[in-house]
Biopython code that builds the backbone (N, CA, C, O; Angstrom):
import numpy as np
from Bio.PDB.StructureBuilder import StructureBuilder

atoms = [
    (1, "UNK", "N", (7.255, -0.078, 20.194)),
    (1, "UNK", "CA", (7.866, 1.200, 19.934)),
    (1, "UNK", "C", (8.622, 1.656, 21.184)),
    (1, "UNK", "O", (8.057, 1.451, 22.258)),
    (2, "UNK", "N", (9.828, 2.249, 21.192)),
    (2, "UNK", "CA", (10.767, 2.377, 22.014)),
    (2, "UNK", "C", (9.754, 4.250, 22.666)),
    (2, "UNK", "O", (8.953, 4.944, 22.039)),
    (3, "UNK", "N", (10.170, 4.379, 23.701)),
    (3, "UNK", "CA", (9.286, 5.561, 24.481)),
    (3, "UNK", "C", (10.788, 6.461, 24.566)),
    (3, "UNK", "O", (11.891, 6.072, 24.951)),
    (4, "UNK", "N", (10.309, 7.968, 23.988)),
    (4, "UNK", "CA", (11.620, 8.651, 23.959)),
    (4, "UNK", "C", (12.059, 8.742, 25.736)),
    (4, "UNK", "O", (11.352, 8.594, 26.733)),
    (5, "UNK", "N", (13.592, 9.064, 25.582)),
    (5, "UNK", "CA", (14.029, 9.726, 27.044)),
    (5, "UNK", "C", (14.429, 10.794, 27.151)),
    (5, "UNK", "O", (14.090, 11.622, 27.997)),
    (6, "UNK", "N", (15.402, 10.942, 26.085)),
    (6, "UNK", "CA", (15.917, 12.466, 26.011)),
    (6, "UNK", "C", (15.304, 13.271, 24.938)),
    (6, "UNK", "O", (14.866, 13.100, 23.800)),
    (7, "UNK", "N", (15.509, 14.503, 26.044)),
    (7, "UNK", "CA", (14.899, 15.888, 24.919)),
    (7, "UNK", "C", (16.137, 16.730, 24.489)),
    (7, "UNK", "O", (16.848, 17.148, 25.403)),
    (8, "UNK", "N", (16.544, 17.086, 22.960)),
    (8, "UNK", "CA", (17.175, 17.837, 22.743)),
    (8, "UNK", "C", (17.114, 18.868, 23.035)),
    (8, "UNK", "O", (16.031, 19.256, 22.597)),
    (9, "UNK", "N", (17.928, 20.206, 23.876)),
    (9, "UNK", "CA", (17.467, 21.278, 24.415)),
    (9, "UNK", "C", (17.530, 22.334, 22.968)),
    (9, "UNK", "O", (16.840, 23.312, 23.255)),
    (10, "UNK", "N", (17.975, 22.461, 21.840)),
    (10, "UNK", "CA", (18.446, 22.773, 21.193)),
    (10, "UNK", "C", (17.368, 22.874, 19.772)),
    (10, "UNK", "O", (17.302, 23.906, 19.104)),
    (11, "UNK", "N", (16.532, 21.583, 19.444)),
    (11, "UNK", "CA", (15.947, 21.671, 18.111)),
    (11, "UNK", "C", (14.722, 20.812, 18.859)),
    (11, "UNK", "O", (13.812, 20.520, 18.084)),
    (12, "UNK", "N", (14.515, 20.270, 20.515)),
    (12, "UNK", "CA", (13.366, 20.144, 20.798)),
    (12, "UNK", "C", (12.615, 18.882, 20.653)),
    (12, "UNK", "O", (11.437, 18.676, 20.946)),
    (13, "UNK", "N", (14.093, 17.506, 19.803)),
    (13, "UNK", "CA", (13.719, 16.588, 19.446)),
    (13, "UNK", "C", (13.378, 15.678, 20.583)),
    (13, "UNK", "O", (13.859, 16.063, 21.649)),
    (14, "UNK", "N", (12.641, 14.517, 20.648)),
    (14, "UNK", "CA", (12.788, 13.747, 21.497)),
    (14, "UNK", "C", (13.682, 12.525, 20.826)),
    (14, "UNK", "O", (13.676, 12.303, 19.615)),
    (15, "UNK", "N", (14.569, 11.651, 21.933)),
    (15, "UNK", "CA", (15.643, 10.760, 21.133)),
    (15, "UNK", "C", (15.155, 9.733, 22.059)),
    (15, "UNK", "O", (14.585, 9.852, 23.143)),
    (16, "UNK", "N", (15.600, 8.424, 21.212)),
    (16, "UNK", "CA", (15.603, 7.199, 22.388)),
    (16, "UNK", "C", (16.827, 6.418, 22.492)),
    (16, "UNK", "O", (17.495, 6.484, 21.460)),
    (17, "UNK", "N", (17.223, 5.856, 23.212)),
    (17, "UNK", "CA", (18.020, 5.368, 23.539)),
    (17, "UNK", "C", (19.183, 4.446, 22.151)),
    (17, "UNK", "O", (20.401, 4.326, 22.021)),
    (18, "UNK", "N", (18.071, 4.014, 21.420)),
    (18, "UNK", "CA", (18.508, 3.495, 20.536)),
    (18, "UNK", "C", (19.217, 4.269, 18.832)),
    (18, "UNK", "O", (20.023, 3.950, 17.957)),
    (19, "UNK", "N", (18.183, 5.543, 19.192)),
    (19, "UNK", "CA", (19.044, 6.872, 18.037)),
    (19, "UNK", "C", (20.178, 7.142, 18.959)),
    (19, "UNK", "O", (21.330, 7.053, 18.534)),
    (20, "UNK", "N", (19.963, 7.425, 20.036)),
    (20, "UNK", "CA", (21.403, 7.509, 20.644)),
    (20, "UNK", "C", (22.584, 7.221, 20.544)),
    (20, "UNK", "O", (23.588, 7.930, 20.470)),
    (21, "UNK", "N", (22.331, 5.349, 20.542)),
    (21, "UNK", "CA", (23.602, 5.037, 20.309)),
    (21, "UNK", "C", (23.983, 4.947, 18.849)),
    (21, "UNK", "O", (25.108, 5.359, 18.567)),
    (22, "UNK", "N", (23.198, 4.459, 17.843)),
    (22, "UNK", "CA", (23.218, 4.953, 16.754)),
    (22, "UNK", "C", (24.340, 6.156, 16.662)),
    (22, "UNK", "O", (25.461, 5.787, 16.310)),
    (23, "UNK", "N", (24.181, 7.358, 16.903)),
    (23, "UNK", "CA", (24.537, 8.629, 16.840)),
    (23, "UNK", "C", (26.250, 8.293, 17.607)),
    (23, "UNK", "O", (27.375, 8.368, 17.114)),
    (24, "UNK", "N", (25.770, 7.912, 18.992)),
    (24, "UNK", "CA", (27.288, 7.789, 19.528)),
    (24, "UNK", "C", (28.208, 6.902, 18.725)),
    (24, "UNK", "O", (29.380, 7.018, 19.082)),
    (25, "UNK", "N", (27.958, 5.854, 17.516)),
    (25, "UNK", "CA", (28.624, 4.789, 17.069)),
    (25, "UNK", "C", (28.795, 5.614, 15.872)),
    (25, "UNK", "O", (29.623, 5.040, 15.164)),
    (26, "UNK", "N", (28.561, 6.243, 15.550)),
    (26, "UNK", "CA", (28.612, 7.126, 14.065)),
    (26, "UNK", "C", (29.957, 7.840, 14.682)),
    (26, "UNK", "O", (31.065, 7.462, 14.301)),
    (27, "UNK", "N", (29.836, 8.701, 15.478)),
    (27, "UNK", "CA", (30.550, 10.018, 16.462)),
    (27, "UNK", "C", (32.139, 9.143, 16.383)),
    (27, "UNK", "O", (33.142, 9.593, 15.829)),
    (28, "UNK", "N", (32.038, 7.787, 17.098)),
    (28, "UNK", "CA", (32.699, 7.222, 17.649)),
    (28, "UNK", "C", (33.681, 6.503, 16.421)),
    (28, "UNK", "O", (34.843, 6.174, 16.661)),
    (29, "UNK", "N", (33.143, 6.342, 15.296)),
    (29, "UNK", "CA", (34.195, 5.991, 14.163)),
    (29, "UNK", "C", (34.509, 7.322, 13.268)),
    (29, "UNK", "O", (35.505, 7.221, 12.551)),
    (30, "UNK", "N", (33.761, 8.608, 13.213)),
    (30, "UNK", "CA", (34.752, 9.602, 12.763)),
    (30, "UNK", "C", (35.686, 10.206, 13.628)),
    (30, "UNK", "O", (36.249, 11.153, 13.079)),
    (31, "UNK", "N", (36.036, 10.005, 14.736)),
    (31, "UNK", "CA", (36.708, 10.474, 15.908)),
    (31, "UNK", "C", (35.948, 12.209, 15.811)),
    (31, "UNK", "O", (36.303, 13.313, 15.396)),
    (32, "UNK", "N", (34.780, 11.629, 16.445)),
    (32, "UNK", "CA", (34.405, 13.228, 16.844)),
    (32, "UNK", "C", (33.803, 13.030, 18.041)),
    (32, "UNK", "O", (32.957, 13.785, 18.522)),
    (33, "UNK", "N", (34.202, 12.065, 18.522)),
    (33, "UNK", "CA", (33.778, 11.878, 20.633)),
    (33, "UNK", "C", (34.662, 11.555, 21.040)),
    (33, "UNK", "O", (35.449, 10.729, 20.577)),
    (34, "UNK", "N", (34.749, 12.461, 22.522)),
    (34, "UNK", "CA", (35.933, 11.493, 23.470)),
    (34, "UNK", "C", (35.950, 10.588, 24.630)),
    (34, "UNK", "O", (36.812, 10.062, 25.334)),
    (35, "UNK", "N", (34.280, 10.614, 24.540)),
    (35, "UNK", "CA", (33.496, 9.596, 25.177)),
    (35, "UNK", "C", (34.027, 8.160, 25.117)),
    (35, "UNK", "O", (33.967, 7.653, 23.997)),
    (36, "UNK", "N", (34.397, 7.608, 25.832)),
    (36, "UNK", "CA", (34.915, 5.835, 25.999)),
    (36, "UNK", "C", (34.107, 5.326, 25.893)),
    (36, "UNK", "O", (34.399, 4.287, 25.301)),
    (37, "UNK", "N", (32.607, 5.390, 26.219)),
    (37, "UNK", "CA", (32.268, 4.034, 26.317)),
    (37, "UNK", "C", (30.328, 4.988, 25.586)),
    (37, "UNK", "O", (30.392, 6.182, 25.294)),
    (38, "UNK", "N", (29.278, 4.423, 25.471)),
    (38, "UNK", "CA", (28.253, 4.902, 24.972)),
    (38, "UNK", "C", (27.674, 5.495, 26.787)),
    (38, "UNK", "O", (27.270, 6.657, 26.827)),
    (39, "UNK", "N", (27.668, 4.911, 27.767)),
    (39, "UNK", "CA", (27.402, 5.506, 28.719)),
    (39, "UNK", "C", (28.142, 6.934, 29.099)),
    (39, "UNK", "O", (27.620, 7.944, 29.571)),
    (40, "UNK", "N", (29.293, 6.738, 28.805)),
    (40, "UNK", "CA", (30.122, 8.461, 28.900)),
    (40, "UNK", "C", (29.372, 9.128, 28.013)),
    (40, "UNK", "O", (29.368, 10.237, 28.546)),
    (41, "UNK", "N", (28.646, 9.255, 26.901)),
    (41, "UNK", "CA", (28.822, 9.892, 26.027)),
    (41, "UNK", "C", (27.054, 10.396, 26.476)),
    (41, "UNK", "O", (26.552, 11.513, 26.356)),
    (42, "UNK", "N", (26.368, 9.014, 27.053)),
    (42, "UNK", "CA", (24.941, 9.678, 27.890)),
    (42, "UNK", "C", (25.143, 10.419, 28.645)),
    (42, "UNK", "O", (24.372, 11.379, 28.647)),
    (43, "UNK", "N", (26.186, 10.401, 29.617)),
    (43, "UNK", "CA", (26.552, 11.429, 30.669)),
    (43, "UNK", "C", (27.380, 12.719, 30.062)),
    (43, "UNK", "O", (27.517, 13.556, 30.955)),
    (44, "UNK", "N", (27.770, 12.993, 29.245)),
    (44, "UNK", "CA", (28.430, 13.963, 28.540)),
    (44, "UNK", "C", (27.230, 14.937, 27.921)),
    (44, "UNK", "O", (27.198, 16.145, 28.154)),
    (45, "UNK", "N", (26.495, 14.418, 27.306)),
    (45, "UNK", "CA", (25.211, 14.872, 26.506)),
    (45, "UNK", "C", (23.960, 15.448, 27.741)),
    (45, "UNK", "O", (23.507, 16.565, 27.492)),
    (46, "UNK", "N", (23.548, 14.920, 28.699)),
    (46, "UNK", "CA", (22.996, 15.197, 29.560)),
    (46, "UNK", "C", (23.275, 16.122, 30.676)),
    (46, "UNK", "O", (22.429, 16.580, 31.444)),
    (47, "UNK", "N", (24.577, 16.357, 30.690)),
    (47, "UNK", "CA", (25.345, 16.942, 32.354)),
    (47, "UNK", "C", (24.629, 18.698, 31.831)),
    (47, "UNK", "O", (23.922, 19.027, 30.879)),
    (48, "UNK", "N", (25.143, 19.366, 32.802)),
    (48, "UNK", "CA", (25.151, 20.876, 32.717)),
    (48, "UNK", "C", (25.816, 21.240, 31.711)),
    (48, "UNK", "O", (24.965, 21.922, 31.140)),
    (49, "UNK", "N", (26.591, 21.279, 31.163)),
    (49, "UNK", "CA", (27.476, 21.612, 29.972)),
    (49, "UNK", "C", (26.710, 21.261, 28.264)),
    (49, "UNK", "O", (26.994, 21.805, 27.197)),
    (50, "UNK", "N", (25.342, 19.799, 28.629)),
    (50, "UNK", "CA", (25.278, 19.169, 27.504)),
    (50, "UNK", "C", (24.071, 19.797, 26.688)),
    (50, "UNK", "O", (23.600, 20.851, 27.116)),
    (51, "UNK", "N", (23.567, 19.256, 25.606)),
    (51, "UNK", "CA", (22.619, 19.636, 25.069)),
    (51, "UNK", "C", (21.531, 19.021, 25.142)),
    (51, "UNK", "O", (20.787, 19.402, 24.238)),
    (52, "UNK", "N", (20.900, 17.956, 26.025)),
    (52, "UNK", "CA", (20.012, 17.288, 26.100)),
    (52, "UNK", "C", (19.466, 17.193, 27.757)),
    (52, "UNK", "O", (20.097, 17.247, 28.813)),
    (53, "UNK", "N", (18.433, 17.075, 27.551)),
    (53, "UNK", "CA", (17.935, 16.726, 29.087)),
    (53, "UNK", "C", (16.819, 15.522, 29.163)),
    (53, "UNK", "O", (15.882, 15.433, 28.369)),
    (54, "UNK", "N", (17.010, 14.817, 29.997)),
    (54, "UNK", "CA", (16.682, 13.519, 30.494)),
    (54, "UNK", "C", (14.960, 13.688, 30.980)),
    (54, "UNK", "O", (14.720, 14.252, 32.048)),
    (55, "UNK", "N", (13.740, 13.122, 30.054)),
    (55, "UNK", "CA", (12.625, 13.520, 30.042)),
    (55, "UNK", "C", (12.027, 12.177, 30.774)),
    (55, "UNK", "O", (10.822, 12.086, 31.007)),
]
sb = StructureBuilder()
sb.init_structure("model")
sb.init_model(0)
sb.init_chain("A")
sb.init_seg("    ")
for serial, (resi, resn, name, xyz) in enumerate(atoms, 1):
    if name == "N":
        sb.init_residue(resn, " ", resi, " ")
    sb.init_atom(name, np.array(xyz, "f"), 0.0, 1.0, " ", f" {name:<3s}", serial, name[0])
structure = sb.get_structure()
């Protein structure tokens, strides 16, 4: 079983790496990220601005 990393600040979820990208590859074919690469889109989600924090 994968061990969560991120905490949604928002609904409190814990995510792992692998819903992650999941999520970023979904994002990433409706054009609703402007994230390049799945690592931008960890650093986008995590920074001060994002909705998640790194547990």
């Amino acid at each position: 079983m994968e061990k969560a990393i991120i905490r949604d600040r928002e609904t409190g979820e814990e995510l792992t790496l692998t819903a992650l990208r999941e999520e970023y590859e979904t994002l990433k074919k409706a054009g609703e990220t402007e994230a390049g690469s799945f690592e931008d889109y960890l650093e986008n989600i995590t920074d001060g601005n994002g909705t998640c924090d790194w547990i």
